[in-house]
C-alpha positions as CSV (number, residue, x, y, z in Angstrom):
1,X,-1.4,-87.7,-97.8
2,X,-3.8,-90.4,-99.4
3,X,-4.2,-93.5,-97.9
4,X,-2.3,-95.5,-100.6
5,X,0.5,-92.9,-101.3
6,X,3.9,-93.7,-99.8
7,X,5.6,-90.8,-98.3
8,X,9.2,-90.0,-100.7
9,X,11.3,-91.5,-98.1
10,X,9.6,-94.6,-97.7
11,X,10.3,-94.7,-101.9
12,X,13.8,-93.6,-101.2
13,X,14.8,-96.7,-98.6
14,X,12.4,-98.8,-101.0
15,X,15.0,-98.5,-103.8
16,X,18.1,-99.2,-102.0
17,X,16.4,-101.9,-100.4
18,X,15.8,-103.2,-104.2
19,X,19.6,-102.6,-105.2
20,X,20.2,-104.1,-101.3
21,X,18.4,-107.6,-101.8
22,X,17.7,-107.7,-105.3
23,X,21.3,-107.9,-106.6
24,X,22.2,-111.7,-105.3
25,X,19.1,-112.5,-107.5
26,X,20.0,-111.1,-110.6
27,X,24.1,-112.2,-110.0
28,X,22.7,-115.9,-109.5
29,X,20.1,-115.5,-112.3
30,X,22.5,-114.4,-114.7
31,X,25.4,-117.2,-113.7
32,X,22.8,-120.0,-114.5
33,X,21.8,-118.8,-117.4
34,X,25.7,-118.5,-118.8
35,X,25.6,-122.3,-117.6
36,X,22.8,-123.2,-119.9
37,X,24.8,-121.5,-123.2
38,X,27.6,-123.4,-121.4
39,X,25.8,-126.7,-121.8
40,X,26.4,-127.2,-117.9
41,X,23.0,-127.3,-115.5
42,X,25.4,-124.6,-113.2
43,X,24.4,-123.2,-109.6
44,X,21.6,-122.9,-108.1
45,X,19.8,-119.3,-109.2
46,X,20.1,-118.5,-105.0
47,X,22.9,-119.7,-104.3
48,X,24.9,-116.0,-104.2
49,X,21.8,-115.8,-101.2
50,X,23.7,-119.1,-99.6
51,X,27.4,-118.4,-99.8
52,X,26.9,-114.4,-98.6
53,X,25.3,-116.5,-95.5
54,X,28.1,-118.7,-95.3
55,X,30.7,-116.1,-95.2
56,X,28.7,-114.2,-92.1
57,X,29.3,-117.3,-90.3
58,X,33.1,-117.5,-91.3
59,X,36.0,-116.3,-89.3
60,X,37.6,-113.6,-90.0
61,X,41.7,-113.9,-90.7
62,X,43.5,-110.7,-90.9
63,X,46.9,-110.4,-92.8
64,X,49.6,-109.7,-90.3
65,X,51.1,-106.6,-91.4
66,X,47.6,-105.3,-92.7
67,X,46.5,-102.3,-90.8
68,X,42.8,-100.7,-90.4
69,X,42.6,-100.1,-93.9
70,X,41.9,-104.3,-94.5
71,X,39.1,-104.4,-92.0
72,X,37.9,-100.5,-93.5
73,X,37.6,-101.1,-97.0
74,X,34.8,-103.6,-97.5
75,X,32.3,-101.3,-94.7
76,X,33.7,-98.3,-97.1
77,X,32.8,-100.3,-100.4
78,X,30.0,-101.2,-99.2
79,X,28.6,-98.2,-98.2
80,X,29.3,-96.0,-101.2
81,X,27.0,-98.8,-102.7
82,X,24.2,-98.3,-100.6
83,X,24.6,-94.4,-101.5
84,X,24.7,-94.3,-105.9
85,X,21.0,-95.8,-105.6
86,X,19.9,-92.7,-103.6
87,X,21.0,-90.4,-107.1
88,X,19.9,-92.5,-109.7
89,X,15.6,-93.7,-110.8
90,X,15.7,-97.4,-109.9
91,X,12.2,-97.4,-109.6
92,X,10.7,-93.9,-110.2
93,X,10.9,-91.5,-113.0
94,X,9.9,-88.2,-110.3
95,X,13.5,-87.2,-108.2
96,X,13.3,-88.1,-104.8
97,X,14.0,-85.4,-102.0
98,X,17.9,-87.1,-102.5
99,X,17.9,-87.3,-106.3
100,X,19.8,-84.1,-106.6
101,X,22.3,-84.8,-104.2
102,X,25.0,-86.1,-107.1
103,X,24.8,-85.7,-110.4
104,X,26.1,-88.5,-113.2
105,X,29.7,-87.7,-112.4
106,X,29.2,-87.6,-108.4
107,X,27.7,-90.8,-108.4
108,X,30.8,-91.9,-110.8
109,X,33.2,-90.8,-108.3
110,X,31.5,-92.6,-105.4
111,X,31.8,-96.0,-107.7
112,X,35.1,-95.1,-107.5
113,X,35.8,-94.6,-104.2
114,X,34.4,-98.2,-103.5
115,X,36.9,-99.4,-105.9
116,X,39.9,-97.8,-104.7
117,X,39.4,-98.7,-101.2
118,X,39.3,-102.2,-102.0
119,X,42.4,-101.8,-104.0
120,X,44.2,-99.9,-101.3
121,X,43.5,-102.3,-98.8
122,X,44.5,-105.2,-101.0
123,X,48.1,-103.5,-101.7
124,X,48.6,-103.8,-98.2
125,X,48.1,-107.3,-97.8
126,X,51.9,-108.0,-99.1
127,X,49.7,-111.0,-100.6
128,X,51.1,-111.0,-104.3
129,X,47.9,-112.2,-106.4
130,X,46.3,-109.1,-104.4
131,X,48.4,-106.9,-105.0
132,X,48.4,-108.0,-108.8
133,X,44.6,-107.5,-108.8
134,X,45.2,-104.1,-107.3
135,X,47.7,-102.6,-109.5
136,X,45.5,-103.8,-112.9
137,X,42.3,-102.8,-111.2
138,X,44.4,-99.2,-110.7
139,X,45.6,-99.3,-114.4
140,X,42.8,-100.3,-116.3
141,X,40.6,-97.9,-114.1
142,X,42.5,-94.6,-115.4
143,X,41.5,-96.2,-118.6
144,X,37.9,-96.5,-117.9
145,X,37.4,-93.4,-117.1
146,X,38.4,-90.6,-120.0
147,X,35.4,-92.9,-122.2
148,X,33.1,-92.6,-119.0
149,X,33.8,-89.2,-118.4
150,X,32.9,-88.6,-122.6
151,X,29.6,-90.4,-122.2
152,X,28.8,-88.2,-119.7
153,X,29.3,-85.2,-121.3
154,X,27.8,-85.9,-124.5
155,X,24.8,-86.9,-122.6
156,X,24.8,-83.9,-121.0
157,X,24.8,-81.8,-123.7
158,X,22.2,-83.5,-125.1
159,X,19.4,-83.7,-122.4
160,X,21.1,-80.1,-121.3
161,X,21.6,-81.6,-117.7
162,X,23.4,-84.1,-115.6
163,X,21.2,-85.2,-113.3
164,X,20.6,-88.7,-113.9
165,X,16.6,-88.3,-113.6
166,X,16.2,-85.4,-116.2
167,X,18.7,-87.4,-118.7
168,X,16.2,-90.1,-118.1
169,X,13.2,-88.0,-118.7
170,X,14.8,-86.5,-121.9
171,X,15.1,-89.9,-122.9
172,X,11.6,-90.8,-122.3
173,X,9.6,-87.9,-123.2
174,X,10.5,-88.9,-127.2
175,X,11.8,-91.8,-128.9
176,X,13.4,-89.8,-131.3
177,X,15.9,-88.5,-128.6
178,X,16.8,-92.1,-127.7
179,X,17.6,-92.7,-131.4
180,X,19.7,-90.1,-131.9
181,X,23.6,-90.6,-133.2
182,X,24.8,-89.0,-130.8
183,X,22.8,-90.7,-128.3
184,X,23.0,-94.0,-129.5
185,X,27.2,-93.6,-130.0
186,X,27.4,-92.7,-126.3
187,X,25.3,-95.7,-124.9
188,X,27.4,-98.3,-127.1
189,X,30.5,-96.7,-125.2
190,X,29.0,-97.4,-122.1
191,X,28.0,-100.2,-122.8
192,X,31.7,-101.3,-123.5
193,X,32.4,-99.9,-120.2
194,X,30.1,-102.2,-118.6
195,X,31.3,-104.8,-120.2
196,X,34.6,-104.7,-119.3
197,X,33.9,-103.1,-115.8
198,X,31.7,-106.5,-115.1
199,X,34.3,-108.3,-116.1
200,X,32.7,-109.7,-119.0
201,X,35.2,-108.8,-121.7
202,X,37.8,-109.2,-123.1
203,X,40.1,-111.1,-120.7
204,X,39.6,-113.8,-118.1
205,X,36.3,-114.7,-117.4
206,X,34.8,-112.8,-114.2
207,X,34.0,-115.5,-112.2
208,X,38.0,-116.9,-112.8
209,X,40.8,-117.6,-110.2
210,X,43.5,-118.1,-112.6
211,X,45.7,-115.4,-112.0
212,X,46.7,-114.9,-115.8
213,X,43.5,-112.4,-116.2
214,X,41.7,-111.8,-112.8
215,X,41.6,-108.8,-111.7
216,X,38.8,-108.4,-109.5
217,X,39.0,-111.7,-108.3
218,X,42.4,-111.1,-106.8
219,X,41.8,-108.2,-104.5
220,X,39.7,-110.1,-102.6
221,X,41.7,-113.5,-102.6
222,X,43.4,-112.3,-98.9
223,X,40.0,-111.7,-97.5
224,X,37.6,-114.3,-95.7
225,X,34.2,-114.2,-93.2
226,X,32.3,-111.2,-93.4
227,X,34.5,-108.4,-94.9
228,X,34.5,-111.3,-97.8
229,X,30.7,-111.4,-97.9
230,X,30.2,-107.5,-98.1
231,X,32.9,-107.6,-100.6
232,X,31.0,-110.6,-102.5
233,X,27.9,-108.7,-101.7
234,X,29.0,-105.3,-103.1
235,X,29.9,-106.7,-106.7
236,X,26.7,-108.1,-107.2
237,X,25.9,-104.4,-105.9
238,X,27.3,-102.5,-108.5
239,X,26.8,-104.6,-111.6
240,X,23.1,-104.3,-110.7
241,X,23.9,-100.5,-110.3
242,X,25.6,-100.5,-113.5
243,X,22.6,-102.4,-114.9
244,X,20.2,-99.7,-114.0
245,X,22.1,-96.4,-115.2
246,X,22.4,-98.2,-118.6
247,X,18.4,-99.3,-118.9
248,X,16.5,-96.9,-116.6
249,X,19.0,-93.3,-117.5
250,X,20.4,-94.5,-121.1
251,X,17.9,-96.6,-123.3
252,X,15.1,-98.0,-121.6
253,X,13.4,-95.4,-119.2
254,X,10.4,-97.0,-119.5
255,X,8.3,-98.8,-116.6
256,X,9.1,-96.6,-113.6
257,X,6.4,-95.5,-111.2
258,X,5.0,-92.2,-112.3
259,X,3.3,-91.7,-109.2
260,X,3.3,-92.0,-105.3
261,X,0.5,-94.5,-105.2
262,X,2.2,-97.9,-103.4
263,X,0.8,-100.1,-106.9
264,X,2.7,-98.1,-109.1
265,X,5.6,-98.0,-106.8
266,X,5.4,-101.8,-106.2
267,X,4.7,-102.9,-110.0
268,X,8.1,-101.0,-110.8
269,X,9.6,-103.6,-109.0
270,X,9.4,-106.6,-111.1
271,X,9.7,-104.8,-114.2
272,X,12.9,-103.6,-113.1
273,X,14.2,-107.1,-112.1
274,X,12.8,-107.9,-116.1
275,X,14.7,-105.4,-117.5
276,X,18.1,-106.5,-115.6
277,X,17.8,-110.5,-116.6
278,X,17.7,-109.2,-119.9
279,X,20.7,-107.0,-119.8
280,X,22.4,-110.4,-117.9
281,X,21.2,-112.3,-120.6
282,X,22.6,-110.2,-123.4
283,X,26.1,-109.6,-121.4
284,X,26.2,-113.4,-120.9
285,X,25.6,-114.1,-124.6
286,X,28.9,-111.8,-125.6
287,X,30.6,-113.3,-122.6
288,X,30.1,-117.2,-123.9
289,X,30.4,-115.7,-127.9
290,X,33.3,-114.8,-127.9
291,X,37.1,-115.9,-127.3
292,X,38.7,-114.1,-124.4
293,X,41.5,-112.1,-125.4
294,X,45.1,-111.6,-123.9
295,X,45.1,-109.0,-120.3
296,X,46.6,-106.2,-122.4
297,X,44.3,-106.2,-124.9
298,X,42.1,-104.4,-122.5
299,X,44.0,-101.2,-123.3
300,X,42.7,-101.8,-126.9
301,X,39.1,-102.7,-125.8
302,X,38.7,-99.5,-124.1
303,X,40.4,-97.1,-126.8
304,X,37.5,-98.5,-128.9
305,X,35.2,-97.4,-126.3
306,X,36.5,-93.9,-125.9
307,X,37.0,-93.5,-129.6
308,X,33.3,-94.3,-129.5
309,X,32.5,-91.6,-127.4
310,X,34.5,-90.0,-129.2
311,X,32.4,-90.1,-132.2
312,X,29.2,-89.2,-129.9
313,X,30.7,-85.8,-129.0
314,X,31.6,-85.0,-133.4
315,X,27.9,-86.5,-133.9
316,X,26.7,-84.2,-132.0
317,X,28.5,-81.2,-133.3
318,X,29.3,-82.1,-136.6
319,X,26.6,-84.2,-137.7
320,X,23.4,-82.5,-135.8
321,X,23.6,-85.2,-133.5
């Protein structure tokens, strides 16, 4: 191996170390620039950095009729995070040696994994705003997921595979594939998915406590000290996850390292942290552009998304795609 070449591991920790320390960044990057279209001067852009440090020093309180599970779920949650960036190109457009552990749908189902141990362990909490959160995280989940699972397909049977690397080398080997109906229907439905996963749209703000429209924001309302920090931690985790399957497998698969050499690796870096403010920036331009909409209006939001992908799937057949 050359002197300059780092070894496929060392590429492979590299990128969930990006994921890992990166995500605070772009969470607090993101939140003041929504002040600034807010007219307010908002946090400071490390202060996610600050308050995950706080919590570590915290105490940790533990419902009393909570069992395992409360203490489980964050460590769980956590951890399926720290696995998705092993199947997905965060920073390189070659699979690493654990690229084809998961395809599109396996990393899916560890996303949801994280999600459902966090809402398990807040139903158990007998704390009511939690077990609120819980039951519409539940709810609007099942709806997620039949326009997810559609967007996956029709990607699929466009770049003939489902491993998130060759859909992104499809994508990148012609701009006409990018362009395609087909293509383009199925990124605006995920795109609606991350939206509304991110808590952008339609209802209560992400970042709310009013328990009219938070959903995410109530699981976590029982939990305090460190199992609050991973959980704080882990969001910023997968919206930064979600970031990157939408630019670097979807639309822009552009900017990755093509090679071993630890330049190329490097450079990929900061062009991926580019490529996320500007995703942040767009999401917080819808978020602040529009009115937020009653909670079960979500049901609405996301038949639009899977009657999106929807259209994708008849583009693709129908129309040549």
């Amino acid at each position: 191996m050359a002197a300059d070449q780092l070894s496929p591991v060392v590429i492979q920790v590299l990128q969930d170390l990006t994921i890992l320390f990166f995500a605070p960044l772009i969470s607090g990057i993101v939140a003041r620039i929504e002040a600034r279209f807010q007219g307010r001067r908002g946090p400071r852009i490390l202060q996610p950095y600050y308050d995950i440090a706080k919590l570590f020093r915290k105490e940790t309180l533990v419902p009393e009729d909570s069992s395992w599970v409360y203490l489980a779920a964050p460590v769980v949650a956590f951890t399926c995070y720290l696995i998705v960036p092993l199947l997905i190109p965060v920073l390189t457009s070659y699979p690493l040696p654990l690229g084809y552990m998961g395809d599109i749908l396996g990393g899916a189902f560890v996303l949801s994994l994280a999600g459902f141990s966090v809402s398990v362990a807040a139903a158990e909490t007998d704390g009511p705003y939690a077990q609120l959160g819980s039951s519409r995280a539940m709810t609007f989940g099942a709806l997620i997921e039949p326009a997810l699972l559609f967007v996956t397909f029709t990607v699929a049977l466009i770049t003939t595979t489902d491993l998130p690397y060759f859909e992104a080398a499809a994508a990148r080997a012609s701009l006409s594939q990018v362009v395609r109906p087909a293509h383009l229907l199925a990124v605006v439905a995920f795109f609606l998915v991350v939206l509304s996963d991110t808590g952008r749209i339609p209802v209560e703000t992400h970042s709310s406590t009013l328990e009219l429209g938070m959903i995410d924001e109530a699981r976590t309302l029982e939990y305090s000290g460190p199992p609050l920090a991973l959980l704080k931690w882990g969001a910023a985790m997968k919206q930064l996850i979600l970031y990157v399957i939408l630019i670097n497998v979807f639309t822009a698969p552009w900017g990755l390292a093509g090679s071993r050499s630890t330049g190329s690796v490097i450079l990929a870096i900061p062009i991926f942290l580019a490529k996320a403010v500007g995703v942040g920036t767009l999401f917080a331009i819808i978020d602040n552009s529009f009115s937020k909409l009653r909670l079960f209006k979500l049901t609405e939001f996301m038949a639009a998304a899977f009657l999106v992908a929807g259209l994708a799937v008849l583009a693709l057949y129908l129309g040549g795609g």
